[in-house]
N, CA, C and O atoms as a Tinker XYZ file with bonds, in Angstrom:
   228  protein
     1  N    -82.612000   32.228000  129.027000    73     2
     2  CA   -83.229000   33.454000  129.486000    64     1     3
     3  C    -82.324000   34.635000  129.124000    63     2     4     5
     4  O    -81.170000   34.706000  129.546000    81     3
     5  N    -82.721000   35.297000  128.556000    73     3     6
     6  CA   -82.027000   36.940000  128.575000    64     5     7
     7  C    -81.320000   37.346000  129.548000    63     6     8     9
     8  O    -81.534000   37.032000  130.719000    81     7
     9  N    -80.231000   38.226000  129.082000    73     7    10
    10  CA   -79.661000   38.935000  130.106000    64     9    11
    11  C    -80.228000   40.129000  130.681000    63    10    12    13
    12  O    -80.025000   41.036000  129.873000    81    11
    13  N    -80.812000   40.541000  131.643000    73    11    14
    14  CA   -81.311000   41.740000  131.921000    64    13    15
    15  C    -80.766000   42.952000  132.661000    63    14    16    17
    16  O    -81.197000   43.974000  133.194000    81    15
    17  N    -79.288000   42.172000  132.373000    73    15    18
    18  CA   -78.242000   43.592000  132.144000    64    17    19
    19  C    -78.284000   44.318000  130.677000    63    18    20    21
    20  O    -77.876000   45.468000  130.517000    81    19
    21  N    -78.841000   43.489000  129.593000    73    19    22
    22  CA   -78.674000   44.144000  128.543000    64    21    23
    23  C    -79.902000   44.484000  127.795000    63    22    24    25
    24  O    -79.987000   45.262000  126.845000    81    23
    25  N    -81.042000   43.646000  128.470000    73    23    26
    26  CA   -82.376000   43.422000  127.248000    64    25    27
    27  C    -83.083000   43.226000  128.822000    63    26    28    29
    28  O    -82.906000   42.538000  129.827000    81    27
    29  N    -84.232000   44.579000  128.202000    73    27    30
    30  CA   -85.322000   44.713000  129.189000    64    29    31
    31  C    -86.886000   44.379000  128.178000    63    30    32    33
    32  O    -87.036000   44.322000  126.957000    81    31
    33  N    -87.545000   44.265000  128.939000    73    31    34
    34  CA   -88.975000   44.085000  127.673000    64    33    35
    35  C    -90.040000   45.424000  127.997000    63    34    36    37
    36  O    -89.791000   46.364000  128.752000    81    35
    37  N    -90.976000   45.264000  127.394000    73    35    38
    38  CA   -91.703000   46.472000  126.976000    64    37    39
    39  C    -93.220000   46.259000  126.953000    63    38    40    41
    40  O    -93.500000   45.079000  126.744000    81    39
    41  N    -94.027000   46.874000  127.072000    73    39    42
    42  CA   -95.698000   46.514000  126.916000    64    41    43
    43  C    -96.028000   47.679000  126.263000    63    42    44    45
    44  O    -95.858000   48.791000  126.764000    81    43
    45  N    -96.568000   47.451000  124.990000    73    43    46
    46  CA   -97.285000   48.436000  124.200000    64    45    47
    47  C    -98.801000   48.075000  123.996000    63    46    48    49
    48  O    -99.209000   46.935000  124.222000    81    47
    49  N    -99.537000   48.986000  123.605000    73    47    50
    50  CA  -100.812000   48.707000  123.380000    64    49    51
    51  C   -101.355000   48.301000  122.053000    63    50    52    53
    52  O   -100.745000   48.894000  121.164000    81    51
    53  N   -102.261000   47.522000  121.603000    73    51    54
    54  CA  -101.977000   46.660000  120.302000    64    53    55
    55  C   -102.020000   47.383000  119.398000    63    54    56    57
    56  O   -101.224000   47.307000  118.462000    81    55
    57  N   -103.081000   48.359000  119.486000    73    55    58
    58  CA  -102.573000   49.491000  118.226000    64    57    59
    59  C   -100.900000   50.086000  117.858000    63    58    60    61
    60  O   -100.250000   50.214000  116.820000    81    59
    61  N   -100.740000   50.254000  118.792000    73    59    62
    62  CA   -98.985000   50.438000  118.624000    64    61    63
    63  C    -98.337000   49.277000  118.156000    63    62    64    65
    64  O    -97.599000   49.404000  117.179000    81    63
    65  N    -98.514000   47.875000  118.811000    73    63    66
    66  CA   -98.089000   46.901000  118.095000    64    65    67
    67  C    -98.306000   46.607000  116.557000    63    66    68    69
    68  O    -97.498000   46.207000  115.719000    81    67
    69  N    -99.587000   46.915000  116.450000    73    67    70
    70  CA  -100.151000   46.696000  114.584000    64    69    71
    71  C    -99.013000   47.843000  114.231000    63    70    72    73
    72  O    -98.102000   47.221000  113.686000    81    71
    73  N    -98.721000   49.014000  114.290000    73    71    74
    74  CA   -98.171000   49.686000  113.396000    64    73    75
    75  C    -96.687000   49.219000  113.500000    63    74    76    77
    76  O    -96.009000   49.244000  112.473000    81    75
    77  N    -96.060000   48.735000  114.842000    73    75    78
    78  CA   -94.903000   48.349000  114.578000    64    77    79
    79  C    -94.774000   47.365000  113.862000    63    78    80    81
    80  O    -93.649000   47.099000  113.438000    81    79
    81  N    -95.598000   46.760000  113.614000    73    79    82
    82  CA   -95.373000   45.391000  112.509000    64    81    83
    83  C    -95.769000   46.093000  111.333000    63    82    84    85
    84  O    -95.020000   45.647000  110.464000    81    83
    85  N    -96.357000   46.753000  110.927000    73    83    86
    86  CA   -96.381000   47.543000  109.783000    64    85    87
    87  C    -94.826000   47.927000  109.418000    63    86    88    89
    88  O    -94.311000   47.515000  108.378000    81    87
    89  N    -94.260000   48.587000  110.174000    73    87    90
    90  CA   -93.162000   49.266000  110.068000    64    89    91
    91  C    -92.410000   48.418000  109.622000    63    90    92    93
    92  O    -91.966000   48.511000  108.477000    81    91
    93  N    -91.977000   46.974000  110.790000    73    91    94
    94  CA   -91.157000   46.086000  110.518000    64    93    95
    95  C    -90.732000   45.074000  109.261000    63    94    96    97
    96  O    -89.787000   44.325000  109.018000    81    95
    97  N    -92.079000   45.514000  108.542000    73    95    98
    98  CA   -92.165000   45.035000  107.604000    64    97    99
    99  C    -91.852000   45.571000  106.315000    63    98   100   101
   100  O    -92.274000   45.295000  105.192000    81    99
   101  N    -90.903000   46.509000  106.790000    73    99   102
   102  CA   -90.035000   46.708000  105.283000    64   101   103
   103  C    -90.355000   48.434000  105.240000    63   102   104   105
   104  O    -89.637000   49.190000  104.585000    81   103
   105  N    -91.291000   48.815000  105.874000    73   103   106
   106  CA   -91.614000   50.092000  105.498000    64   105   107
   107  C    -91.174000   50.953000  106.196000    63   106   108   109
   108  O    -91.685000   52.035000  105.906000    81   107
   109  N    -90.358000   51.021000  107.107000    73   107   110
   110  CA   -89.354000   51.943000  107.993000    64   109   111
   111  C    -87.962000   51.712000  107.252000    63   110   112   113
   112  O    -87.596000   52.732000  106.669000    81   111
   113  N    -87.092000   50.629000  107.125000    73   111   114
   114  CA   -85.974000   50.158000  106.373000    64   113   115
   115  C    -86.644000   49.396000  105.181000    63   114   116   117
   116  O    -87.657000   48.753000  104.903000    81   115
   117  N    -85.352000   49.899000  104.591000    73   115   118
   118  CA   -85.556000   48.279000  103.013000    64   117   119
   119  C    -85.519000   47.017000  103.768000    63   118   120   121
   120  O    -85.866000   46.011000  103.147000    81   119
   121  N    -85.140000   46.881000  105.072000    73   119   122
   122  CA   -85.465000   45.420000  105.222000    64   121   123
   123  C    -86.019000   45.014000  106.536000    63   122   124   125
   124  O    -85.952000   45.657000  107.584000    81   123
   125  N    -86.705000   43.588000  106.293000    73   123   126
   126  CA   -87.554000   43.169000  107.189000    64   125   127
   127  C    -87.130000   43.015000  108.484000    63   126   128   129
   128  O    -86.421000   42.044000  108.749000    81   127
   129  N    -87.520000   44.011000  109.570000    73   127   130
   130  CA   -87.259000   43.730000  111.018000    64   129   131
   131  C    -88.059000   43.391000  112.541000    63   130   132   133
   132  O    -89.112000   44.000000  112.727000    81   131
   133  N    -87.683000   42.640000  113.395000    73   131   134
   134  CA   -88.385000   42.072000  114.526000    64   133   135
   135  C    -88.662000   42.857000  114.832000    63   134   136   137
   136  O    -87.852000   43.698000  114.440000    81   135
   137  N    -89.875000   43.567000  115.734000    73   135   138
   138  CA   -90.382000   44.049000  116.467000    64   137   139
   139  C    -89.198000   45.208000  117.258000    63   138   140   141
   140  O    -88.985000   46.351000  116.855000    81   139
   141  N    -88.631000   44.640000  118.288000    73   139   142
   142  CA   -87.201000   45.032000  118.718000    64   141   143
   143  C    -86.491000   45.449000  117.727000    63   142   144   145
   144  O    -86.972000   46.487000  117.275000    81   143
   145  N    -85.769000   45.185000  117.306000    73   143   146
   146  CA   -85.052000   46.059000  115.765000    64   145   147
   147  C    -85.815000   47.151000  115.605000    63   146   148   149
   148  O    -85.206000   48.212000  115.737000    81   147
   149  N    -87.062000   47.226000  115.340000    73   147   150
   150  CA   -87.974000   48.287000  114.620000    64   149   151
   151  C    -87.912000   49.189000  116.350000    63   150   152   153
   152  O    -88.078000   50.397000  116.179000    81   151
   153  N    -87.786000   48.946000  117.319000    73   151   154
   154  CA   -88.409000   50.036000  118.088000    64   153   155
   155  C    -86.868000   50.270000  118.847000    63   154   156   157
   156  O    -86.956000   50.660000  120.011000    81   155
   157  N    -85.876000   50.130000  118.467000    73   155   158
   158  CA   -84.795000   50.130000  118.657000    64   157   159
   159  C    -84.440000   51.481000  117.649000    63   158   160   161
   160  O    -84.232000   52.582000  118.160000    81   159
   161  N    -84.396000   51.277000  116.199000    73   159   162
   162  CA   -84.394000   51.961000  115.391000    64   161   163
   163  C    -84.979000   53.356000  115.154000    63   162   164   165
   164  O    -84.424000   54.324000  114.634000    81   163
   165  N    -86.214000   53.251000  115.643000    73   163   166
   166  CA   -86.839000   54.423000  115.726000    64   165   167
   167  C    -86.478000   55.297000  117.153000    63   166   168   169
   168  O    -86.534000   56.524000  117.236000    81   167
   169  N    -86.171000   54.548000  118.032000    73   167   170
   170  CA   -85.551000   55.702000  119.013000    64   169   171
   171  C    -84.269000   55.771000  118.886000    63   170   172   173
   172  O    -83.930000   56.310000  119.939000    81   171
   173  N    -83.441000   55.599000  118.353000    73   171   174
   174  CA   -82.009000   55.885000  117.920000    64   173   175
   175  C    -82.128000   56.880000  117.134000    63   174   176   177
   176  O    -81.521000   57.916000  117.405000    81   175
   177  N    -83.035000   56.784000  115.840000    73   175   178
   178  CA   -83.297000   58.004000  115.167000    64   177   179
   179  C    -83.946000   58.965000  115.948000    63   178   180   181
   180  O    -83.473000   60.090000  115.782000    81   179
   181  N    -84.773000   58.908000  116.660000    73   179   182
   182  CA   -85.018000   59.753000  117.587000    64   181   183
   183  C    -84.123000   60.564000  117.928000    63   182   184   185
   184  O    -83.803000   61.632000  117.406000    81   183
   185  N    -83.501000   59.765000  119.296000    73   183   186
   186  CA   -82.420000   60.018000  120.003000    64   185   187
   187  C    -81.159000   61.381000  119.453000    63   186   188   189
   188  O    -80.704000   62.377000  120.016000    81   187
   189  N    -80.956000   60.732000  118.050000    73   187   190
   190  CA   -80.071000   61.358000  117.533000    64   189   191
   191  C    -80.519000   63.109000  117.287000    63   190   192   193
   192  O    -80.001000   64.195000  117.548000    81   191
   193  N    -81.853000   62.595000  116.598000    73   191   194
   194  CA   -82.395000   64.460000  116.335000    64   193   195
   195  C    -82.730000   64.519000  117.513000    63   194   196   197
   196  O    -83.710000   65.234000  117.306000    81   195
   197  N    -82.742000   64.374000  118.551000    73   195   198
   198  CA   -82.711000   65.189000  120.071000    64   197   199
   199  C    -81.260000   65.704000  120.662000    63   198   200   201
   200  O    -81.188000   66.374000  121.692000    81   199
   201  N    -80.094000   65.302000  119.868000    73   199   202
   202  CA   -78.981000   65.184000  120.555000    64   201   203
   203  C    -78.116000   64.753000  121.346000    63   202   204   205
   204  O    -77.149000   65.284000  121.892000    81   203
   205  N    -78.831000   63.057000  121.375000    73   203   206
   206  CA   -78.628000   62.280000  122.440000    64   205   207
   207  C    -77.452000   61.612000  121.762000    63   206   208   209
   208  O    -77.450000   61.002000  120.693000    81   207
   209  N    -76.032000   61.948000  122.943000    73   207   210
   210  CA   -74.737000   61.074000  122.187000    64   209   211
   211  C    -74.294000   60.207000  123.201000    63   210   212   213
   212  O    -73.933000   60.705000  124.267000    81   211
   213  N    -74.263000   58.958000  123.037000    73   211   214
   214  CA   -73.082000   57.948000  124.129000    64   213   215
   215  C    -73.635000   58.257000  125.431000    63   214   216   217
   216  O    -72.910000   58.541000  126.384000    81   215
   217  N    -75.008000   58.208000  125.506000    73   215   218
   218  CA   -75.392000   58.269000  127.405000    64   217   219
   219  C    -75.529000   59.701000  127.559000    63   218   220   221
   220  O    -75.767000   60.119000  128.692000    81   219
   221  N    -75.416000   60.526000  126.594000    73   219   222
   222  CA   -75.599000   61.901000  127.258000    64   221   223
   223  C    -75.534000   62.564000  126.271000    63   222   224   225
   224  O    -75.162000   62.323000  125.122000    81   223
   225  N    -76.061000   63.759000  126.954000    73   223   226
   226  CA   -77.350000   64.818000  126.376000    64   225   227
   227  C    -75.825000   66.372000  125.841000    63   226   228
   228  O    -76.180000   67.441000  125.344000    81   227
């Protein structure tokens, strides 16, 4: 079982799911990523153009 000090889970709606597997599939990065990876990735990039550093704003 996961640690859920570190890894929480998520419910998206399947349309959101179809495009994250779109994504994961090579078309966000050159390479192929899980679900998690891909929505990890995109809010980090997020994150970053918001100004989000180390827990804080």
């Amino acid at each position: 079982m996961a640690n859920p000090n570190k890894f929480k889970s998520v419910s998206v709606p399947i349309d959101t799911y179809k495009k994250l597997s779109y994504l994961a599939d090579g078309k966000f990065l050159d390479a192929k990523l899980t679900i998690s990876k891909t929505i990890e990735a995109l809010a980090t990039r997020a994150a970053k153009k918001t100004g989000y550093k180390n827990g804080k704003v």
